[in-house]
Every structure is written in C-alpha cells, then in structure tokens.
N, C-alpha and C positions, 0 to 999 in steps of 0.2 A: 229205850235203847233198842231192843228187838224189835218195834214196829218200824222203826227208821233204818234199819241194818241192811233192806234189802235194797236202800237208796243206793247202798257202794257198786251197784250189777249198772247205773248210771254213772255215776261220778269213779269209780276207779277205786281199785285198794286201797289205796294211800289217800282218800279225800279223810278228809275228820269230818262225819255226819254228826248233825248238829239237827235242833227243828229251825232255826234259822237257816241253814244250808237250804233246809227243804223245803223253806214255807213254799217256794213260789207252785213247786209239784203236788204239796198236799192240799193248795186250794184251786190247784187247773183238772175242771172237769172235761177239758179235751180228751177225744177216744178214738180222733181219729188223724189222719196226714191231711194236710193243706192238701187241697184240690189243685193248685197252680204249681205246687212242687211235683205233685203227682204226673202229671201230663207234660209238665217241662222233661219231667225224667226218662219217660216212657217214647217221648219226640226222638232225646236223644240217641235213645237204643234203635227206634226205627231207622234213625240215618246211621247205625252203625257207627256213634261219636261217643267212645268210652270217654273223653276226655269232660264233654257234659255231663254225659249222665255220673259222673261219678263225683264234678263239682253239686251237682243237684244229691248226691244220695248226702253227701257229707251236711248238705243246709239242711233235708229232711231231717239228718241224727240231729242235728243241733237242736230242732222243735222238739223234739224225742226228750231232749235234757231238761226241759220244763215240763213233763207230763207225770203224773203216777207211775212209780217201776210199774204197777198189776196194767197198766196201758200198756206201758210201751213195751213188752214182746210182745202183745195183740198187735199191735201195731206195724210191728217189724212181720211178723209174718205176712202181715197182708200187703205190704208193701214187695215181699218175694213173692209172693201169688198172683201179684199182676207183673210183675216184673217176667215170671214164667212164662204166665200166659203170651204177653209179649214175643218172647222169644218165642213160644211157639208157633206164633202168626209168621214172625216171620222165615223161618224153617219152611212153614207150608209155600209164602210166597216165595222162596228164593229156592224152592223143590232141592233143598239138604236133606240126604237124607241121615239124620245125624239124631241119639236119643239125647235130648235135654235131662241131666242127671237131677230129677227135682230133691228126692231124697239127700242128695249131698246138700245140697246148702239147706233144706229142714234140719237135719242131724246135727251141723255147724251151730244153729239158734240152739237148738237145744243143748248142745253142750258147751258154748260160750257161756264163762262165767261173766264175764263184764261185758257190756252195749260194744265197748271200741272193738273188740273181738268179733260180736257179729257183723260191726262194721265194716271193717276192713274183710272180715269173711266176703262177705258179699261184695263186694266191690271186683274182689280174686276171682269170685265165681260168674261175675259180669265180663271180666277183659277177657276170661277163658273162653266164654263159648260165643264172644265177640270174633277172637281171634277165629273160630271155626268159617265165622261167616265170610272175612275177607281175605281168610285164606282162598273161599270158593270164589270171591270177586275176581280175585288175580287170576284165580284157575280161568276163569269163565273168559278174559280181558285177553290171555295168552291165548284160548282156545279158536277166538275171534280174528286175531291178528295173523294165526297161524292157518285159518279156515279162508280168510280173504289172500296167502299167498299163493295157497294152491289152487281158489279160483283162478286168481291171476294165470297161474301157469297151467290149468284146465284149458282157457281163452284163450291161452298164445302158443302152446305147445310147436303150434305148426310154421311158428315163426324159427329161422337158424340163427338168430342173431340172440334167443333167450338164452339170458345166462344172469348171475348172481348179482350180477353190476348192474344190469339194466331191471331186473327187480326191485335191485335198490334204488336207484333215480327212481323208479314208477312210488315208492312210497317211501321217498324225501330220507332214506336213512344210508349206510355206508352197506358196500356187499358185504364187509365183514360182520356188520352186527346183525344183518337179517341171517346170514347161515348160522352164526350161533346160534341165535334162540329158534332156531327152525331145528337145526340138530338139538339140541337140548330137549326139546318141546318131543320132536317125535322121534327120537333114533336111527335119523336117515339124514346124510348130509343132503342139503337142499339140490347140488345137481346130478347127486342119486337120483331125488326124486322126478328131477324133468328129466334124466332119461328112460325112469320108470314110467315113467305117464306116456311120454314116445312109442317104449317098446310095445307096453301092452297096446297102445292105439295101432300100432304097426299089424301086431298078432292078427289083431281084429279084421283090418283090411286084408290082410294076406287070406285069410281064413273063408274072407265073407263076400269078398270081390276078384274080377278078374285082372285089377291095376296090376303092372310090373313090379318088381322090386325097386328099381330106379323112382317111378310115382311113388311109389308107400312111403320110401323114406325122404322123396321131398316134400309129401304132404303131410311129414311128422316133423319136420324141421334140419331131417339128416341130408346133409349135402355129400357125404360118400356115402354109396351103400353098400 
C-alpha cells in the first residue's frame, strides 16, 4: 500500500490504487517526453498559438499517466525548462523587454499535490506570458499603422486639400475610424496633427528663408495666411 500511494499525485485523490491500476507505470521504464510531443509544443509557442501548445501539453500529461510517479516530476520539470527556455528566445527576438517569472511555475511543481494541478498550472503560466507577447504584436501592428499615417502626411503636408477624408480614401478605411485610433494611439487628434506638422514646417521657412508669408503658407498647404 505505501509503495503504490504515491501513484494518487498521478491518478487523483479519489482514484483506488490498486497494483493492477499501476501495473502499466510500474513496468514503463520511460524517463523521458516523446521527442514529437516535444517540438510540436515548443513550434506552437514560437507562433504564439496557445491553443496548440496547450492541446499538445495535455497529450504530453497523458504519456506522463503511464510512467513511474519518481519519472514524471522529472519529467515535468524538464518539460518547463524547455518550455522557458523557449520563451526566452523568443523575448530576445521579439526585443520584450519583459522578466520570465521561472520560479513561479518551479514553485507551482513543487507544491502541486496531484499531476492535473501542475497541469493546468502550467498551461496558466503559458497563456500569461503568451498574452505579454501579443499584447506587444498589437502594440508593434498599431505603432506601424500609425507611423505610415504620419508619413503619409510628412509627404503631403504641402497639399491644401489634406484632410481626414482623403487620408482615409489613400488607405481604403472611413475618416472616422483612422482619427480614432490616431487620437487613441497618440493623444492628438489627427488634423491637430497636420496643422502641427504645417506650423512647425512654416516656423522653419520663416526662420531660415527669405519667402513671404503668403509662399510659406502656400508651401505648407495654408491657403489664407
């Protein structure tokens, strides 16, 4: 009874361990994870696809349910040691600069009494620092979108007919939805900002050249000056 006891940290409270329960554990000398579970899991993290990686962590547990308890927290650990590592790579390539809490999910294994605990532990500690990363995707998606409006109106400033509507025709969406997320994005309504970009180009001419007032502000796109 006490050599079989430590099978419940597998099978759950409530299983009745039995040596029949366990024969198949106490004669599988496996020590380690499938190779093809391994890499299918770690694929999915690099595309940022919790919804994989997390059907693959649950197939890994299931191999985990044939193996020796004294395996499988060997096994689970190593399984977050690359799963870490992972995540570190890709921090480095996606320049986050964000600390991977490793100790939280160690501490998790070690104080799960049962496997589904660290299971699902780990799974929490997968979609969290998932979410870090595409939270920065959308940052990075917004920042692009917002960076080619103001090229646009860098390029056109010295046209008078730029304005929010013809922004919008120029990338296929309504004026109204490109000033929101341009006001959202930077705290400046968008034709704040092309008269911002005018004045200061205006400053510069007045400052650095001898044009009139009348040129400056038709070469900023201002038709009264």
């Amino acid at each position: 009874v006490l050599s079989l006891h430590d099978y419940h940290y597998i099978f759950g409270p409530d299983a009745i361990i039995s040596p029949d329960t366990c024969r198949e554990n106490l004669e599988n000398e496996c020590d380690h994870i499938p190779d093809n579970l391994v890499k299918k899991c770690l694929s999915a993290i690099k595309r940022n696809s919790f919804d994989s990686a997390s059907d693959t962590i649950d197939q890994i547990f299931h191999t985990f349910r044939t193996m020796r308890h004294e395996n499988v927290k060997i096994c689970i650990m190593t399984l977050a040691n690359q799963i870490n590592f992972t995540l570190k790579e890709l921090c480095t390539s996606k320049g986050i600069l964000t600390r991977i809490r490793y100790e939280q999910v160690y501490s998790l294994f070690d104080s799960a009494q049962y496997m589904c605990e660290a299971q699902n532990g780990l799974k929490d500690y997968l979609k969290n620092t998932l979410c870090i990363f595409q939270t920065k995707k959308d940052e990075d998606k917004e920042h692009l979108f917002i960076q080619s409006i103001q090229d646009y109106i860098t390029a056109n400033y010295s046209d008078p007919n730029l304005s929010s509507q013809l922004i919008g025709e120029q990338f296929h969406l309504s004026a109204k939805y490109v000033m929101k997320r341009f006001v959202n994005y930077s705290g400046i309504s968008l034709n704040d900002y092309i008269i911002e970009v005018r004045m200061h180009q205006a400053a510069v001419l007045l400052k650095n050249s001898d044009l009139s007032i009348g040129k400056v502000a038709a070469s900023v796109g201002i038709l009264n000056e």
